[in-house]
Each structure stands twice: as C-alpha cells, then as structure tokens.
PALO-968391 format. One record per atom (N, C-alpha, C): x, y, z. Coordinates in pm, whole numbers, plus 50000, padded with zeros to 5 digits. Each point is the difference from the previous one (the first is absolute). Layout:
REM PALO-968391
XYZ ...
REM end
This chain:
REM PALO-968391
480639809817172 500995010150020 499885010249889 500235010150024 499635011649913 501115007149949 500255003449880 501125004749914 500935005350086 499715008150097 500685013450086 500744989650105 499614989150042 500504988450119 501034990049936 499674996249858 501164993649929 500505009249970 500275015249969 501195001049987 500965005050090 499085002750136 501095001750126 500724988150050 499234991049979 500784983950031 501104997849905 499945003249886 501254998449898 501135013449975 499055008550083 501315011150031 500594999550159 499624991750076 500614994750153 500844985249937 499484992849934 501254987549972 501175004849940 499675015449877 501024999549903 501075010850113 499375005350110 501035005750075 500954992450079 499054990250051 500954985150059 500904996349936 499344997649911 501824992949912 500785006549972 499505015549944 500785012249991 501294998450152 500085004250082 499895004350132 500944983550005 499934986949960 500914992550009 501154996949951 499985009049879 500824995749926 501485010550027 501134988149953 501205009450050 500444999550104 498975000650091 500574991850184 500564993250027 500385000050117 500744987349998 499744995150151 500344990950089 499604999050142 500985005150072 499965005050159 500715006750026 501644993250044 499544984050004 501674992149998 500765002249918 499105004249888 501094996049844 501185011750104 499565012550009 500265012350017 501774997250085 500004989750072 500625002350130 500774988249926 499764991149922 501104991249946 500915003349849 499775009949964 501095008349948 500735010850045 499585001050168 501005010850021 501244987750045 501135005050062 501314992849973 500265004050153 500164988450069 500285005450165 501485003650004 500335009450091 501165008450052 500664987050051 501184995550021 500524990750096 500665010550134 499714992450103 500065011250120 501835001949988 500845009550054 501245005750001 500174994050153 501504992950025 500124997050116 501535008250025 500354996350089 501025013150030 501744992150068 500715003650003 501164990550061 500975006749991 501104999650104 500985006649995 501124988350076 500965003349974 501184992450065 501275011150030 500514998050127 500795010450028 501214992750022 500975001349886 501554996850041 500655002250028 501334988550102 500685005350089 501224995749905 501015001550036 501564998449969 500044983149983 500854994549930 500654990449987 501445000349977 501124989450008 501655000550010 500445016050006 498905005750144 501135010650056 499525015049879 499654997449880 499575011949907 499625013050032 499104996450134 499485017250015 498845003249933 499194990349885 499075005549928 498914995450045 499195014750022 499044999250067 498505002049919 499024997149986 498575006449908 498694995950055 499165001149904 498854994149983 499504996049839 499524989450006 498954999849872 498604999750032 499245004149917 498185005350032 499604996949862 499234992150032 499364991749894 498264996049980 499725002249891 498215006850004 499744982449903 499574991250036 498914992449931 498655000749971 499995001049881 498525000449912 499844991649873 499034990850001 499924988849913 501554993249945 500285004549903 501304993449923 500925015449998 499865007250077 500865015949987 500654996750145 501295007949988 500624999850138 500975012149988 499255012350082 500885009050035 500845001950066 501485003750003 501335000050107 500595006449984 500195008750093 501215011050059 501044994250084 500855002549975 501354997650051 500935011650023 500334999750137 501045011050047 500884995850095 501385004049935 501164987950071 500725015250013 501304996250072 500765003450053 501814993950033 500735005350009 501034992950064 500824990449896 499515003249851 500324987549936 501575003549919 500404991649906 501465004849899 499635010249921 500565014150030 499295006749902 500204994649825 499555008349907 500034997849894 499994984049930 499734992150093 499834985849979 498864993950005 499494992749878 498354991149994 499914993150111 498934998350064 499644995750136 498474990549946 500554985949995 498874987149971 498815005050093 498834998149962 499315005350135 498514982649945 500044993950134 498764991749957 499174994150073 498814993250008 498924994050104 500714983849994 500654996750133 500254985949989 499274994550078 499504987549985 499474986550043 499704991649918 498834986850028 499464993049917 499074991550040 499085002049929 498384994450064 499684994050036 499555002450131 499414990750091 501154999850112 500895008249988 500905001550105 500785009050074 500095003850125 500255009850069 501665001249929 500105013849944 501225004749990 500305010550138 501385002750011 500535007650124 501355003649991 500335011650054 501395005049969 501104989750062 501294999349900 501074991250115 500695011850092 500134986350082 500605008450126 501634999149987 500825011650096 501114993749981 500794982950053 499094994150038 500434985249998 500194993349838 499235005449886 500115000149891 501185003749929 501445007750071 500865005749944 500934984549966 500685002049896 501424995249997 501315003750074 500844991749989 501195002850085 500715016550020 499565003049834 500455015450044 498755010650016 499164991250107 498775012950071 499055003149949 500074995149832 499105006149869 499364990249984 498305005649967 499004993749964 499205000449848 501664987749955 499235001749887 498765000849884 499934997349886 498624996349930 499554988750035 501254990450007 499634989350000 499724990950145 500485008150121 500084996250111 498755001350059 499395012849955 499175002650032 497954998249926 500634994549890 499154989349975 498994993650052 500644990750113 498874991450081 499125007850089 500565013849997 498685011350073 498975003749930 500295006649892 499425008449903 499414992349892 501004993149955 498874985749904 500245010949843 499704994049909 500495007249838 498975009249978 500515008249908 499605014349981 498254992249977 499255011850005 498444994049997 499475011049880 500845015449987 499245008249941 501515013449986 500455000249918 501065010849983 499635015549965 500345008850054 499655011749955 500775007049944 499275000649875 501265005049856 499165011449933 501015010549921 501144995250025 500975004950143 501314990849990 500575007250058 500595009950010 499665007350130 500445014750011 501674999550056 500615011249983 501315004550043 499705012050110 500734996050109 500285012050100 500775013549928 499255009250039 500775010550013 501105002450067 500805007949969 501295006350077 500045002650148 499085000950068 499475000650173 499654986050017 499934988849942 499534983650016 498825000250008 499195007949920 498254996750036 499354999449873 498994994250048 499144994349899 498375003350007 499455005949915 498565002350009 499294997049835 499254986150010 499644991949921 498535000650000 499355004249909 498644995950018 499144992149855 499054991450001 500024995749848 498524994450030 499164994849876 498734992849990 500674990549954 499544988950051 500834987549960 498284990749938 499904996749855 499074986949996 500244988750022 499974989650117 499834987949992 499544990749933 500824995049950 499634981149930 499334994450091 499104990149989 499304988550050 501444995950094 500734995049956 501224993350076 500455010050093 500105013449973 500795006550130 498565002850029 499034998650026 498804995850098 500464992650063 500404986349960 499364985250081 501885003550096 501025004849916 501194997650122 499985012850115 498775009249969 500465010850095 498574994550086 499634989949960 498354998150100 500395000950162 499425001350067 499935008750146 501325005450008 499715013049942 501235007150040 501155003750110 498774997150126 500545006250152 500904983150050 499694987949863 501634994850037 501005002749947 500115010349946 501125002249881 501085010950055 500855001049979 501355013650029 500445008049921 500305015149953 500535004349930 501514996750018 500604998049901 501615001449993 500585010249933 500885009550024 501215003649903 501194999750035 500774999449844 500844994550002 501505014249926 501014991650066 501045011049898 501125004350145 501034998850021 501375009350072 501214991049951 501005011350039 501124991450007 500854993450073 501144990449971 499814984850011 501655000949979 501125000350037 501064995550057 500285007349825 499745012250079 500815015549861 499004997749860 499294990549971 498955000849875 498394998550061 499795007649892 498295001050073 499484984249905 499134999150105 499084987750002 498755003949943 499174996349898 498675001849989 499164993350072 500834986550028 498684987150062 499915005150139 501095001050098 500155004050132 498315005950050 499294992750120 499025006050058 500745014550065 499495004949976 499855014750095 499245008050112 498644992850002 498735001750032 498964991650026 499135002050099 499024991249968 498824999650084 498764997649967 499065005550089 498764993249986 499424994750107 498574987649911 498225006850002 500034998049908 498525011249966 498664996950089 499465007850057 499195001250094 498805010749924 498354989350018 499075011849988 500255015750055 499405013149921 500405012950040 498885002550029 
REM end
C-alpha cells in the first residue's frame, strides 16, 4: 500500500467515527418526547330537583390528570353559594333520585337522596355564588389527585349535583337542586 492509500484509509475511518459521534439512534429521539394524553369530552345536562326550576349544563374536557369545566346554571337563590359536585362511587352506577326519593314533605333531601347519587366523588371549588338573576357561569382547570382519578374512574357512571334553595323560610345549602348524569360529548 502506498503512502497516498494509507492515508485515504485513515482519513475514511477518522470520518466514520467523526460522523458517529454525538448521535444518537433514532428511538432515543421518540422516548424523550412526552405523549399528549388524548382530551375526552362530557357533558351532563340538568334538570330540576324538589320543584327548584334550576336548569344548566356542565362541559367538561379530560386530559391526563387536568379537567376542564364550565358550568352554566340558572334558576338558582340568587346571591346564595350553590355546592356544585360529581357524585358516585367506583365501580358503580350513580343516577339522579326520583321523586319516589322525597320525604313526607315532597323534598328530596341530601340525605334521601343518597342511595341514587352515592357520595360526592369530586367537588368543584371553589364555590361559586349566584348572581342577583340566579345564575351561575363557572369555569376552572381543575388538577386531579391520583384519588379523584380512581373515584371519578368511568365517568359516564357518575352525575353532576348542585346543591343550595330554600327550605321552610331558611335557605338550605345541602338541599339537591339539580341534577344530571354525565354522558360522552
């Protein structure tokens, strides 16, 4: 081999390694990006409970541990905090009570109504106060805990509740008002 051939051979290796270094393979590439969790969509449309009149929707955006919700009510006590929350509990169909759920005087209470709805699963705070017309327009990013993961798990068994009217001349905070069971959007 002749001077001019070794040193093209040692200027083609020193480009090779050149040319390797710093690279990386093209998996590395794709296992530090950070996947999107897909956004699922849900709304629940509520009707009246003990006679109230309050009528809405909540619209609610899931994405990984984020949960977006709008809330727009109607019909409610004006100037009065209105509980607003996701009831059920996992692994089990929650559902609005009906009025067979009422007590003797017609009203369906917190507690009557219970064996429908099942305990709060996920509260949406804070709580807001109606305006002077009884309405309410709530919107918030809510981060989820691991735990309000596992109690809101399949959502489309779960119900929105709110809560708040008055109650033989004093307003009630607990009193259902509303209620509506969340359905893919």
């Amino acid at each position: 081999m002749g001077r001019h051939t070794k040193f093209v051979f040692l200027y083609l290796a020193l480009a090779l390694a050149i040319s390797g270094c710093g690279s990386s393979p093209a998996s590395s590439d794709t296992a530090t990006q950070t996947a999107t969790p897909p956004t699922i969509h849900y709304i629940a449309t509520l009707s009246a409970l003990n006679a109230s009149g309050v009528t809405g929707t909540v619209e609610m955006a899931l994405s990984g541990d984020y949960m977006d919700v709008t809330i727009s009510l109607a019909g409610l006590t004006p100037n009065q905090a209105h509980m607003q929350h996701i009831h059920g509990a996992h692994g089990t169909l929650a559902t609005c009570p009906t009025p067979a759920s009422a007590n003797a005087d017609g009203v369906i209470t917190l507690a009557a109504g219970t064996p429908a709805y099942g305990p709060v699963a996920l509260p949406f705070e804070p709580t807001p106060t109606a305006d002077t017309s009884g309405k309410i327009t709530w919107s918030r990013t809510l981060r989820l805990t691991p735990d309000d993961i596992f109690h809101i798990k399949t959502l489309t068994q779960h119900v929105v509740l709110i809560h708040g009217m008055s109650y033989k001349g004093a307003y009630d905070q607990t009193l259902p008002v509303a209620c509506g069971p969340i359905r893919a959007a």
